[in-house]
Backbone as numpy.savetxt, mean C-alpha at the origin, in Angstrom:
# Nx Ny Nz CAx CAy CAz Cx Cy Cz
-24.77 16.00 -35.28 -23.75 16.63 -34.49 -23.22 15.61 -33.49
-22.12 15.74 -33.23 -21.35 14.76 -32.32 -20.54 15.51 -31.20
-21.19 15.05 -29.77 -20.31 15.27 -29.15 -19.24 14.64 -28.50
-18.05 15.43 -28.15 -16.43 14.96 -28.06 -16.60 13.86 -26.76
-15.92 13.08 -26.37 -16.11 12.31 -25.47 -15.18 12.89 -24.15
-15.87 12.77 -22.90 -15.31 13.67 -21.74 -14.81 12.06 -21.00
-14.43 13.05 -19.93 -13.75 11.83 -19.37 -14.96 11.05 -17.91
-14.50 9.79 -17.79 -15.40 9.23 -17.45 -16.43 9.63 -15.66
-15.18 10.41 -15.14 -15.38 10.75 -13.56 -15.71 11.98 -13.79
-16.91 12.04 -12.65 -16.84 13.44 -12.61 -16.70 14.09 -12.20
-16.36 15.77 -12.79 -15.48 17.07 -12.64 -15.60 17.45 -10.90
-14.24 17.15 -10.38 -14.05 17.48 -9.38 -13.46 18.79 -8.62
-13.57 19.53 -7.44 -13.07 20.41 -6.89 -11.68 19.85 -6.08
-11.03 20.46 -6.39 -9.53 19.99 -4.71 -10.01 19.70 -3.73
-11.49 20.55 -3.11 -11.34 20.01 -2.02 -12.24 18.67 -1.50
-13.17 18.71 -2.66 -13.33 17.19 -2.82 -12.75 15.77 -2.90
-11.47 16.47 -3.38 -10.31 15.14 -3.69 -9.69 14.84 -2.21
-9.53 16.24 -1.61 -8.47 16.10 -0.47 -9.07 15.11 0.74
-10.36 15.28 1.02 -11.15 14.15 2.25 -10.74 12.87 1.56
-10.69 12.51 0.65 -10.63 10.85 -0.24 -9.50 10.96 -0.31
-8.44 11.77 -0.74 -6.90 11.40 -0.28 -6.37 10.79 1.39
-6.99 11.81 2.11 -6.75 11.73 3.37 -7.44 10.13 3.72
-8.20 9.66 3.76 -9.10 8.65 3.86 -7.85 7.35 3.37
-7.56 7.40 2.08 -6.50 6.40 1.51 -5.34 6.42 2.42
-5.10 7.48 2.98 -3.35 7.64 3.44 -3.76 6.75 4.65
-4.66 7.56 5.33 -5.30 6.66 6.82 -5.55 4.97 6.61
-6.14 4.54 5.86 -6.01 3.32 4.97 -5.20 2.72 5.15
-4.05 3.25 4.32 -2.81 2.85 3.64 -2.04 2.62 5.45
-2.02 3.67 6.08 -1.02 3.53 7.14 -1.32 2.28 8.33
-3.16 2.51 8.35 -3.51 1.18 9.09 -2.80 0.15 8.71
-3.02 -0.53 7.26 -2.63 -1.51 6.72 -1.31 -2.00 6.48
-0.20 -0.82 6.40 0.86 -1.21 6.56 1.23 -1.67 7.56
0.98 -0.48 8.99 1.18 -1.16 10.62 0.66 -2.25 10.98
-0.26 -2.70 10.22 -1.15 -3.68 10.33 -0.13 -5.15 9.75
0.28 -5.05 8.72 0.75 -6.03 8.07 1.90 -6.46 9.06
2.47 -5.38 9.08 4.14 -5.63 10.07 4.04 -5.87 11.42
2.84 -5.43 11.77 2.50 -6.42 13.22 2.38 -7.71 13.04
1.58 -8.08 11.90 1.38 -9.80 11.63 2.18 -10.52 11.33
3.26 -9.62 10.10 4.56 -10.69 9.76 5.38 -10.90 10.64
5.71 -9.82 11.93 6.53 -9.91 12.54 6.29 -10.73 13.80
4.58 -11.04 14.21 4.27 -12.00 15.28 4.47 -13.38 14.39
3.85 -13.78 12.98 4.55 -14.93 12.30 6.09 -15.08 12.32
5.98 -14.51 11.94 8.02 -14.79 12.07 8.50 -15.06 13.46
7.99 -14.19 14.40 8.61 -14.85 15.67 8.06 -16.07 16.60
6.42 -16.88 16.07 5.97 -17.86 16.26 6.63 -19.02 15.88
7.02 -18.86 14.60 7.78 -19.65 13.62 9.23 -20.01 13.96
9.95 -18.50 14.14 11.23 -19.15 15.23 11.00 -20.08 16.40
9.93 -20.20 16.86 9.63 -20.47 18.21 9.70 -22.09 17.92
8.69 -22.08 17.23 8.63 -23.77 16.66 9.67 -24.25 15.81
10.33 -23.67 15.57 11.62 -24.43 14.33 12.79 -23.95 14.99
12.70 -23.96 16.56 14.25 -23.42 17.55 14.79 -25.18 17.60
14.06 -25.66 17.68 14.77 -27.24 18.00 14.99 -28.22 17.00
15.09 -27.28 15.66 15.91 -27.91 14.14 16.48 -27.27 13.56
17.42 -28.14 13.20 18.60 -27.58 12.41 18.33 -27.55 10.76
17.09 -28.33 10.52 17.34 -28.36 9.18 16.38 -27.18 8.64
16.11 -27.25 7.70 15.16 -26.09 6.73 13.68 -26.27 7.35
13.08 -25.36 7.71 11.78 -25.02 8.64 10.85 -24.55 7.99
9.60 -24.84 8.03 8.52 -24.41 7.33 7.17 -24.22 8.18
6.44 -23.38 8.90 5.31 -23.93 9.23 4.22 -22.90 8.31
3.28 -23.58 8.88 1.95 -22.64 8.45 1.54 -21.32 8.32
3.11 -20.70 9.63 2.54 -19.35 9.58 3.61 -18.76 8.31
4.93 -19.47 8.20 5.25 -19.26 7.72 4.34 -18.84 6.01
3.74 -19.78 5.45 3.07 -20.42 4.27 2.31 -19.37 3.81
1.35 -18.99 4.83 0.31 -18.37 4.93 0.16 -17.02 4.90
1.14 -16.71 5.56 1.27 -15.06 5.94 1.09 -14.30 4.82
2.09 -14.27 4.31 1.86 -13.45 2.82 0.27 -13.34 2.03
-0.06 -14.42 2.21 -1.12 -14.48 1.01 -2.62 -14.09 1.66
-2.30 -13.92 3.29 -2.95 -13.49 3.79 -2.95 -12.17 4.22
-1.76 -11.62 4.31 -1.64 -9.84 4.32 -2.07 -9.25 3.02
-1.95 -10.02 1.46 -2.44 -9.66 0.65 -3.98 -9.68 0.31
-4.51 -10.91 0.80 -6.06 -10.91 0.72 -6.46 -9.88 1.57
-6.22 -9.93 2.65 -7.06 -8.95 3.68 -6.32 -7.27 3.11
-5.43 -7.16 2.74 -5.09 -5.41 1.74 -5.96 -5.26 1.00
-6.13 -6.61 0.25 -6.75 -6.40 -1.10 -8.39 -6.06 -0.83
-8.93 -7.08 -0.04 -10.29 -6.65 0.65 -10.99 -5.65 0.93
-9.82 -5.08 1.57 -9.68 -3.81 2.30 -9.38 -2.87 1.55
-8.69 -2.91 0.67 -8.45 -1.50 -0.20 -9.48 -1.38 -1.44
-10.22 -2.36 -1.61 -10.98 -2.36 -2.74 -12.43 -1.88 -2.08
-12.92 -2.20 -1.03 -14.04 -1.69 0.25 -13.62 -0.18 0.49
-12.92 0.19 0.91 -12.51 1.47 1.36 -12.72 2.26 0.18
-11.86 2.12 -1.23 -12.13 2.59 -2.07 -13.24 3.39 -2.93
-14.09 1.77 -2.86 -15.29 2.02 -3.52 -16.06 3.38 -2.38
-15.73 3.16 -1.48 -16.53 4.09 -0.35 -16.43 5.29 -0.08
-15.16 5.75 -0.50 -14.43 7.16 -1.09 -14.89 7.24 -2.11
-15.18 6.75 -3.33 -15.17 6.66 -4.78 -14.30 7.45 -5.51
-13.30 6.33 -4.98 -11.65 6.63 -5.82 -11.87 5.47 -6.80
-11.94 6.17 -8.28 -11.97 5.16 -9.50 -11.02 5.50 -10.55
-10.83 4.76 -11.03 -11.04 3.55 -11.37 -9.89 2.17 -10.45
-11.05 1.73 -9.29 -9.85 0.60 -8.31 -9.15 -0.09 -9.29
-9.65 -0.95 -10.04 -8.45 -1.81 -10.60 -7.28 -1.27 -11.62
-7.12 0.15 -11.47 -6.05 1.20 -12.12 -5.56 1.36 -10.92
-6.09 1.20 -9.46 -4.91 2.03 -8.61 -4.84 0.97 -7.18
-5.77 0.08 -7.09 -5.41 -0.81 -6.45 -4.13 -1.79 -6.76
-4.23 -2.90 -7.48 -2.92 -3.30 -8.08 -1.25 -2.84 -7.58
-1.40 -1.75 -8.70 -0.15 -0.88 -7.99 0.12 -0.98 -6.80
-0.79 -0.44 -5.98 -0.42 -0.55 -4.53 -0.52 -1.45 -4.04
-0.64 -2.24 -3.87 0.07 -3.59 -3.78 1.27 -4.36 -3.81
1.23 -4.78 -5.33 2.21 -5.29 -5.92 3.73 -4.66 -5.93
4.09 -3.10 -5.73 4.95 -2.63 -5.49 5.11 -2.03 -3.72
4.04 -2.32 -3.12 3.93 -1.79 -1.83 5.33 -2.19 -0.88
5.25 -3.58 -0.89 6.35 -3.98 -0.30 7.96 -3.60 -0.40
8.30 -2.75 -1.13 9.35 -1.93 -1.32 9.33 -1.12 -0.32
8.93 0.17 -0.23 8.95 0.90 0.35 8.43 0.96 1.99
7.88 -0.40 2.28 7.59 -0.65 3.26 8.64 -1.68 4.14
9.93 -2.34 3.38 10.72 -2.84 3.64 11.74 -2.17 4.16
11.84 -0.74 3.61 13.02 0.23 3.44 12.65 1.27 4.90
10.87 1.30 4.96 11.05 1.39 5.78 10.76 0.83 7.50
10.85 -0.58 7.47 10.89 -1.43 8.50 12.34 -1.49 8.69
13.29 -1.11 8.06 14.70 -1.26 8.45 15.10 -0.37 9.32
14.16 0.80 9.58 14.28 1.76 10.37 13.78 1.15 12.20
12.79 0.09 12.05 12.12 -0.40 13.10 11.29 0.36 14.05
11.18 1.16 13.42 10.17 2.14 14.13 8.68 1.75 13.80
7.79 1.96 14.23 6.50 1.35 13.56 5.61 2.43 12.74
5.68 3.82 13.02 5.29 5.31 12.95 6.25 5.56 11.08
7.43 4.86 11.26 8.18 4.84 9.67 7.08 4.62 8.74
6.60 3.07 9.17 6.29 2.49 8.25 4.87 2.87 8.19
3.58 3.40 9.10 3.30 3.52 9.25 2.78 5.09 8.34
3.52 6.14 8.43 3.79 7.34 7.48 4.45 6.81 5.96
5.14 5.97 5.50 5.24 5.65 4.36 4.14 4.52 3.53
3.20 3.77 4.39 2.27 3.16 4.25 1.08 4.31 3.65
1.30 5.34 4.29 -0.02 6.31 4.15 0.41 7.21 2.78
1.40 7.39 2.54 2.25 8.32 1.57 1.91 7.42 0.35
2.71 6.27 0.57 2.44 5.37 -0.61 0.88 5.30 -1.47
-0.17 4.73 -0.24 -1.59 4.54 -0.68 -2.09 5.86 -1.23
-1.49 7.16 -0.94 -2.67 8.24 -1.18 -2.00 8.75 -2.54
-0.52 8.62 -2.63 0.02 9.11 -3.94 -0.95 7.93 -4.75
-0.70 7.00 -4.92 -1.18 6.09 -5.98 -3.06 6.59 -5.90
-3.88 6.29 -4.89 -4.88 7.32 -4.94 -5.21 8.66 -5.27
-4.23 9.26 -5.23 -4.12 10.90 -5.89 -4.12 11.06 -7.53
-3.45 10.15 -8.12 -3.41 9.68 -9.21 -4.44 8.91 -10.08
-5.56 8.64 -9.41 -6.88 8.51 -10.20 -7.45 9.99 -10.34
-7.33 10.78 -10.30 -7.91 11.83 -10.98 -6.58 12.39 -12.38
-7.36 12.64 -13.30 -6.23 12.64 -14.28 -5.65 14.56 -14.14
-6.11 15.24 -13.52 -5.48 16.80 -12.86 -4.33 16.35 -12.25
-4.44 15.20 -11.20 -3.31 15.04 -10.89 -1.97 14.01 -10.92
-2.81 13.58 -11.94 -2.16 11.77 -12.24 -0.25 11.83 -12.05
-0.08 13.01 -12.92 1.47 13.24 -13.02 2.57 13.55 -11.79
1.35 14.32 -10.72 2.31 14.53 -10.07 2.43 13.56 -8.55
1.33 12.70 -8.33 1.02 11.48 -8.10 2.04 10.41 -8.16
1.96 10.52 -9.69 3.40 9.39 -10.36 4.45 9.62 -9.84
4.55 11.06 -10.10 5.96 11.58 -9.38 6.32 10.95 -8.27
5.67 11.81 -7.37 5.86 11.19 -6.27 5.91 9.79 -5.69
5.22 8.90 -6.36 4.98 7.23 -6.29 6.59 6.67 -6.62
7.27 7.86 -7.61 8.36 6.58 -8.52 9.32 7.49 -7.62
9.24 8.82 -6.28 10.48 9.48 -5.73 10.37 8.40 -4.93
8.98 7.85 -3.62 8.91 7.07 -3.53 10.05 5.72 -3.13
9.20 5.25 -4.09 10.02 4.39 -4.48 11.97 3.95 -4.89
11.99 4.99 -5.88 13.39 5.20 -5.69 14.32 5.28 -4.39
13.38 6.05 -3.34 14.14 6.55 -2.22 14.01 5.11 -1.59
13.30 4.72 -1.73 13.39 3.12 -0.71 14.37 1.93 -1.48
14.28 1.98 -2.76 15.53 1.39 -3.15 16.58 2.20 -2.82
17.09 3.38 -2.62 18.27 3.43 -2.00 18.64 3.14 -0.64
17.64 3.41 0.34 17.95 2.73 1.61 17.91 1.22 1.60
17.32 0.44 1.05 17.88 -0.62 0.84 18.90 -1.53 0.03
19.19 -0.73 -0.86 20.67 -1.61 -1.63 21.82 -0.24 -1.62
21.43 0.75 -1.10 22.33 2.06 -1.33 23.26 1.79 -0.67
């Protein structure tokens, strides 16, 4: 006799999911406010030192920044994760990431810090909501309204 193969996580209640959603959004919103505090003290260090040239400017913070808001996300969202035990991370980390900066652009144009801050948290918990396969779809949904909506404030 053979039995059917189930799925790999196991069978959860809503309200089990909802503390580990909430947990990601909180996450997610640190890390966004977090990021845009750093790019935006690099960027204005960087003006500081490249005010007395005219030609093309480069420094360190410039260089660095990025690859360092991404290591320390990545650190951080893969730690947090495991600690919720939102799985499978390398299905829902990634994503958030690699598309994060959209919607976090769209909403820094607002300059509010609380914007980005609430779309930082929206972003991380949809894509987290979406490791359970009950709710994967409507997760997506929301990840690609999302998204869409931040490409229209920015090229709309």
């Amino acid at each position: 006799m053979t039995t059917p193969r189930t799925e790999p996580e196991p069978r959860t209640e809503p309200r089990s999911v909802l503390p580990r959603v909430l947990g990601a959004a909180v996450t997610g919103a640190v890390l966004a406010t977090s990021a845009r505090a750093y790019l935006s003290w690099a960027g204005q260090h960087s003006d500081r030192l490249c005010r007395t040239t005219d030609t093309l400017c480069f420094t360190g913070w410039n260089l660095t920044a990025l690859p360092l808001v991404f290591t320390v996300s990545l650190t951080v969202l893969l730690v947090v994760y495991k600690r919720l035990g939102i799985r499978p991370r390398l299905a829902v980390v990634p994503p958030t990431l690699v598309l994060a900066p959209i919607p976090l652009a769209a909403a820094d144009t607002t300059a509010v810090w609380w914007a980005v801050a609430l779309v930082g948290g929206a972003w991380s918990s949809s894509f987290a909501l979406a490791a359970w396969s009950r709710y994967q779809i409507p997760a997506l949904a929301a990840s690609a309204v999302l998204l869409l909506a931040s490409l229209v404030v920015l090229y709309g």
